[in-house]
N, C-alpha and C positions, 0 to 999 in steps of 0.2 A: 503598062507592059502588055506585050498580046500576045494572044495564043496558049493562054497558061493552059496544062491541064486541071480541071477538077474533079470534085467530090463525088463523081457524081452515083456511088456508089452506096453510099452514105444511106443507109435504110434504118429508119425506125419503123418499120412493120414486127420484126422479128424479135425487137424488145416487148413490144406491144403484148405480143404472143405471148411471151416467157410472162410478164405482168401479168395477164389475165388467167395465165397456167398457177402461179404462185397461189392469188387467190381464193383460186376454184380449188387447189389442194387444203388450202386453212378451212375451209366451210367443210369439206369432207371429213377433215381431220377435228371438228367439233367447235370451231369458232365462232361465236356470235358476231364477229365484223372482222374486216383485217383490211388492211390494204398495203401494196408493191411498191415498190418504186425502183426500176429498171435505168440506169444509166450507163451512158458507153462512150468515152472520149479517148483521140489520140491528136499527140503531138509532136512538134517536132522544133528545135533551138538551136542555134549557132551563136556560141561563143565566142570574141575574139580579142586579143590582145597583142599589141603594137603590131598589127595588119596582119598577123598570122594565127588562123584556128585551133582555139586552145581546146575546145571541147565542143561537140555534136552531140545531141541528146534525141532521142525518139521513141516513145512510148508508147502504151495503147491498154485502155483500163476497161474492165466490165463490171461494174457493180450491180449486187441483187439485194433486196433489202427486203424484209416481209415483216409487217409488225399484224402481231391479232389481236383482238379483246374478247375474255371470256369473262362474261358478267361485267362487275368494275375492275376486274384484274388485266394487266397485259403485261405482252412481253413481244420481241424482236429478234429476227437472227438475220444475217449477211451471211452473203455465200459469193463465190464466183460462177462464170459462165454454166463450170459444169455442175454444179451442184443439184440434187436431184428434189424439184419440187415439195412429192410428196414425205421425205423424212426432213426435208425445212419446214414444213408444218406442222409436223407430228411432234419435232422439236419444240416449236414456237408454243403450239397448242398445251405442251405438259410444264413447260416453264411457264406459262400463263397462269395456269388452276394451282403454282403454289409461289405466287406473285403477289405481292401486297396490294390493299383495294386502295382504289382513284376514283372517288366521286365525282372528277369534275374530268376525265378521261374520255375514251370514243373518239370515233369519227368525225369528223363536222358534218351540221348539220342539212340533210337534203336538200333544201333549197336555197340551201348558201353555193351551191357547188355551180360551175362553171356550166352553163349552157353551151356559150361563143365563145371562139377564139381568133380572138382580133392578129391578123397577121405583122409583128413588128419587125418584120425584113431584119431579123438577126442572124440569116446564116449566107456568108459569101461561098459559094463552094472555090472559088477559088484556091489552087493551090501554090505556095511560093516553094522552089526547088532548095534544096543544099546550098546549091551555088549562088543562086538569086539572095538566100537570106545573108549567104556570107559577104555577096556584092552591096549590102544595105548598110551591114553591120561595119563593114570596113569603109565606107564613104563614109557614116559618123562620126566616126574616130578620129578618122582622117579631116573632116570640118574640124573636130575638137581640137586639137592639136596643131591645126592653124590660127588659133587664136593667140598675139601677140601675150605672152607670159605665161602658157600654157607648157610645162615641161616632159609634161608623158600621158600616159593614159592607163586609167585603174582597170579597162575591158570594155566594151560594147557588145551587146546581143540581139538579137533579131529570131524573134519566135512566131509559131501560130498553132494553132490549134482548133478543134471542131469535135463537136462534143452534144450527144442526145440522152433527153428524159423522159422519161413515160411514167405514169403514174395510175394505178387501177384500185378502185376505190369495190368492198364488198355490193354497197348498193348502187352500185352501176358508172361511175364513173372511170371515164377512161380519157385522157389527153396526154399529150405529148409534144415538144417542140424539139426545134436543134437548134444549135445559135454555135461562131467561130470568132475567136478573137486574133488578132494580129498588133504584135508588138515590137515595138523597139527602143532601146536605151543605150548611154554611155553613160560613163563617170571620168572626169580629168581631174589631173592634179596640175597643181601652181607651186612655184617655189621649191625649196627645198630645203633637209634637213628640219628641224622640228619647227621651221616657219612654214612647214609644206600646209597646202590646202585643198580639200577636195569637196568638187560639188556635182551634179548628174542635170541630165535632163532626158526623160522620156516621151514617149506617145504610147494608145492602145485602145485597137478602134473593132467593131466587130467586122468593117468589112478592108478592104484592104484600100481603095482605091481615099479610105476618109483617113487615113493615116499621114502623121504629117512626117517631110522631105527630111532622108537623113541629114543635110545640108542643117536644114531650120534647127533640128537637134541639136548637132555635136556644136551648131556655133552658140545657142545658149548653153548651153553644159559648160563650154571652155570658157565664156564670156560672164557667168556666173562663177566660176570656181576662179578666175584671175582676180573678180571687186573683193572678192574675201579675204587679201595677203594683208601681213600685216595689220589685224586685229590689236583693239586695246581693250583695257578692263575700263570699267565704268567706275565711281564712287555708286555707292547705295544709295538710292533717292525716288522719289515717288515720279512719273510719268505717265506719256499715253503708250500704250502699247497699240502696234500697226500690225496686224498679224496679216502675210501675203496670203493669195489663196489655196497656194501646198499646204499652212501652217493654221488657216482658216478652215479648214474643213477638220481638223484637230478639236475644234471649238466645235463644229457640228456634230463629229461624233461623239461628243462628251450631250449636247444636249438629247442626241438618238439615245442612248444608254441611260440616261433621265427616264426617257420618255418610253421606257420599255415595259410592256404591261408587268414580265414576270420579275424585274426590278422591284415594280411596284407591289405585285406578289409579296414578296420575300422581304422586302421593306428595308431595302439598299439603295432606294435613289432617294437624293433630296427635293427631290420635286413629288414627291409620295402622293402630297396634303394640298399639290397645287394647282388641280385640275381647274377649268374653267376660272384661275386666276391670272391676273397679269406677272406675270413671272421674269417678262422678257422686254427688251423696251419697245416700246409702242412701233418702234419701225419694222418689228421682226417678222416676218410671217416665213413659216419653212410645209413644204410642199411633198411629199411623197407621190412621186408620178411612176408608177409600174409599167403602163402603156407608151411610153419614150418609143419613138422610132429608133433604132438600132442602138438603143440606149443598153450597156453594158451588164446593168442589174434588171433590165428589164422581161417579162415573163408574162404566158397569158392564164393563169392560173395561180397560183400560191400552193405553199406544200402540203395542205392536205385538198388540194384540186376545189375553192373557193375562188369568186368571181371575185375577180379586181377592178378599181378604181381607183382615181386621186385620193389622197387621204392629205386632209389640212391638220396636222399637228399643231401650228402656232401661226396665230392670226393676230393682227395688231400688239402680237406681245403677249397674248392670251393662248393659253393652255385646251385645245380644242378635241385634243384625241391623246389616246395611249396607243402605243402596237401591240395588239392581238393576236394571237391563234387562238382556238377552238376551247381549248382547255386552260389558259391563262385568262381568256372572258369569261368563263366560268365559274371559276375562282374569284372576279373580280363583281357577277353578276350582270354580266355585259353581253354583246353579241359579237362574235369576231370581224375584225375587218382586215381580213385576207391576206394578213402578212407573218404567219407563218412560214417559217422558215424550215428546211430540211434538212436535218444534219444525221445521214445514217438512218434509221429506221424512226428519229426520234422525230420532234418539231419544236420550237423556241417561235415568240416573234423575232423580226426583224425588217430592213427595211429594205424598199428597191430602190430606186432613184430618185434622189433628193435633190430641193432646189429650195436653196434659201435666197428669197426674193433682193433685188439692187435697191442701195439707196439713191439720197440723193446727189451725193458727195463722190466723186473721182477721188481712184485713190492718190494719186496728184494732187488733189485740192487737199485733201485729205492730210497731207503729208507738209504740201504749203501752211494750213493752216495752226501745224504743232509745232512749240515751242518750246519745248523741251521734252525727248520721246525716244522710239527705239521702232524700228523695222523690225518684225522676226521674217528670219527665213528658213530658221531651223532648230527644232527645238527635240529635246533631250533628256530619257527619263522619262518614268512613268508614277512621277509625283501628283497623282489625282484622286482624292479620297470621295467616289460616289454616295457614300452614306451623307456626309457631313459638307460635303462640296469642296472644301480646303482643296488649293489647288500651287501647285508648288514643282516649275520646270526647267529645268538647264534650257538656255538659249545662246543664240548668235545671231547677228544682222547686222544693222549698219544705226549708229547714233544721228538722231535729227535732230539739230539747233536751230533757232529761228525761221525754220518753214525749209529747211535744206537739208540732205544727207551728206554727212561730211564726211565719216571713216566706219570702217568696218569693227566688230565688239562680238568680244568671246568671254568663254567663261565666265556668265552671269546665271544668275538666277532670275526669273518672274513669276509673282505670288502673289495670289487674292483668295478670292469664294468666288467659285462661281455664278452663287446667288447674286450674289454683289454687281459680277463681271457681266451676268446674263441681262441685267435691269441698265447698264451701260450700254450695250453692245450697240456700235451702228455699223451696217454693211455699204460697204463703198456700191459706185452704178455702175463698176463693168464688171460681169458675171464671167467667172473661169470655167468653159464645161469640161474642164476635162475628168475622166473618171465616172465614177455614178454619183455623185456629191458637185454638181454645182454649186459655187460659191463665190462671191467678190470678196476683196480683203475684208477685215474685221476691223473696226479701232475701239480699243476701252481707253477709257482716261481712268485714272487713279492708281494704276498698277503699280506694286513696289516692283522696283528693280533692283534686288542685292549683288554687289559687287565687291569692288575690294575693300 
């Protein structure tokens, strides 16, 4: 499209400012460290249902966040735009000194902190109008709804957004980036009456021009929601399970959540005891890439303003890293690697952009090759016990016999361990990027399927 107008007004100078204002009030106010973190996002979304605008949304947030440490004590306050510096520290600073001590608390460490900032082209300023997001939202639709046994449509939307952070650390750290995302989605229904069936397809890309054709959308949303009519139940029997790579990254964040230092911490994951063992099967290897060109979780710093790199979590199936912040490696006797995370004034680890590596198998061959199995394409419930791995979820897909897909299958169950599930696991060779979790399908063999 041409001529858009943008962003171009878009200034993190003046977060920057308020950052570096926040902190120099904690030091005055008696704090032995503190650091800011200044953010500012607005956006904008159109609704739409059977080609008429159900709803327009547009917002616009400023958050302030001040955390300080006195001695091993700390504490945190949030405020908005106006909120006045100097009695958010005076606050922070006297909820600090009757704060419970944190040995393993503070800053990170000085020369962990971000020298460079590698540019990852995360902000389009582009802007899409009203009328533009509604002309997107309604060509989806309108694909979905041409698809032979598609009989209405649950809504379509088309958003975008643009959004800066800034981060200012007591001993001297100061960075900030912007990054915008642009989206779009529907949902169609098939059939009717309680045979009805519903399934979606989306996109969301940070710049606008990498987004895919409402066209390519609403026809798999409808093309997907019309192979699911007419489901059957299964008898209960042991198989492979095929997880697609919507239902596959389901399986990657069960083993991120594993692999989480203050899990390990707390002594909530089953992989607690399994560092530097093979855990996983030998084809696994999974990739935390922060530095992704316009990649969606991608960032040139981590939240407490720590340099980033690749982080290999799992190598040939072996256990090679936990995720870190500052204060969860300390706890664990470790040094952090940069994936803290920022939730409000606080920090957790967590991850950026994940890539769990292709095998060798097409999920085609994949699918030829099972003889008796189950496609998931969507799964149900929150049946996942991280302490003990026991793993237990509603699904639906489509039943495989003899290396073919033959009918669509609802209301079942599939159950194992994880531990079990993870020592099986192979990942097919075409990788899904969509999202910050690239993944190709999954397949485990041995899985109960309970059914009727």
């Amino acid at each position: 499209m041409q001529n858009h107008p943008t962003d171009s007004d878009f200034d993190l100078k003046p977060l920057q400012d308020r950052a570096i204002e926040l902190v120099d009030a904690a030091k005055r106010a008696g704090a032995d460290a503190g650091d800011a973190v200044v953010a500012s996002s607005r956006s904008t979304g159109v609704d739409i249902r059977n080609g008429a605008v159900e709803e327009i949304d547009a917002s616009e947030n400023d958050a302030f966040s001040l955390r300080v440490f006195v001695g091993n004590r700390s504490a945190s306050v949030s405020a908005n735009r106006g909120g006045d510096a100097a009695i958010l520290a005076e606050r922070a600073v006297a909820m600090a000194k009757v704060s419970p001590e944190n040995t393993y608390g503070g800053l990170a460490d000085e020369e962990r902190l971000a020298k460079q900032f590698p540019d990852l082209d995360l902000l389009d300023n582009t802007v899409l109008t009203v009328e533009e997001m509604t002309e997107r939202a309604r060509a989806c639709e309108e694909a979905a709804l041409a698809v032979k046994g598609v009989t209405k449509s649950s809504g379509s939307g088309c958003g975008r957004s643009i959004g800066g952070t800034v981060l200012a650390t007591s001993h001297g750290f100061i960075g900030s980036y912007a990054a915008s995302r642009y989206s779009l989605s529907v949902s169609a229904v098939a059939g009717e009456g309680t045979g009805m069936e519903r399934d979606y397809d989306f996109d969301s890309k940070r710049h606008l021009k990498d987004l895919r054709d409402p066209q390519s959308i609403g026809k798999t949303a409808g093309e997907r929601t019309v192979k699911r009519l007419s489901p059957q139940v299964l008898p209960t029997q042991q198989g492979t399970i095929i997880f697609e790579p919507r239902m596959a990254r389901s399986l990657v964040g069960h083993m991120v959540s594993a692999l989480n230092g203050a899990s390990v911490v707390r002594k909530t994951s089953f992989l607690r005891d399994a560092m530097g063992e093979a855990a996983f099967s030998e084809t696994v290897r999974v990739t935390d890439r922060p530095h992704r060109l316009r990649g969606l979780a991608s960032r040139p710093f981590d939240g407490e303003g720590v340099a980033l790199e690749d982080l290999p979590l799992i190598d040939g199936g072996v256990i090679q890293n936990w995720l870190l912040d500052s204060a969860t490696a300390r706890e664990l006797g470790l040094a952090t690697n940069g994936r803290a995370n920022r939730s409000g004034s606080s920090t957790s680890p967590g991850t950026t952009n994940l890539t769990l590596d292709a095998g060798q198998r097409s999920l085609a061959q994949m699918i030829a090759d099972t003889k008796s199995g189950l496609l998931v394409t969507e799964l149900i419930g929150q049946g996942v016990n991280m302490v003990t791995g026991d793993y237990s979820r509603g699904a639906s897909g489509f039943r495989i016999e003899n290396g073919e897909l033959t009918y669509a299958v609802s209301e079942i169950t599939i159950a194992g361990n994880l531990k079990d599930m993870f020592k099986r696991l192979e990942p097919a060779s075409e990788i899904d990027t969509q999202g910050s979790i690239h993944t190709p399908a999954i397949a485990i063999e041995g899985l109960t399927i309970a059914g009727r």
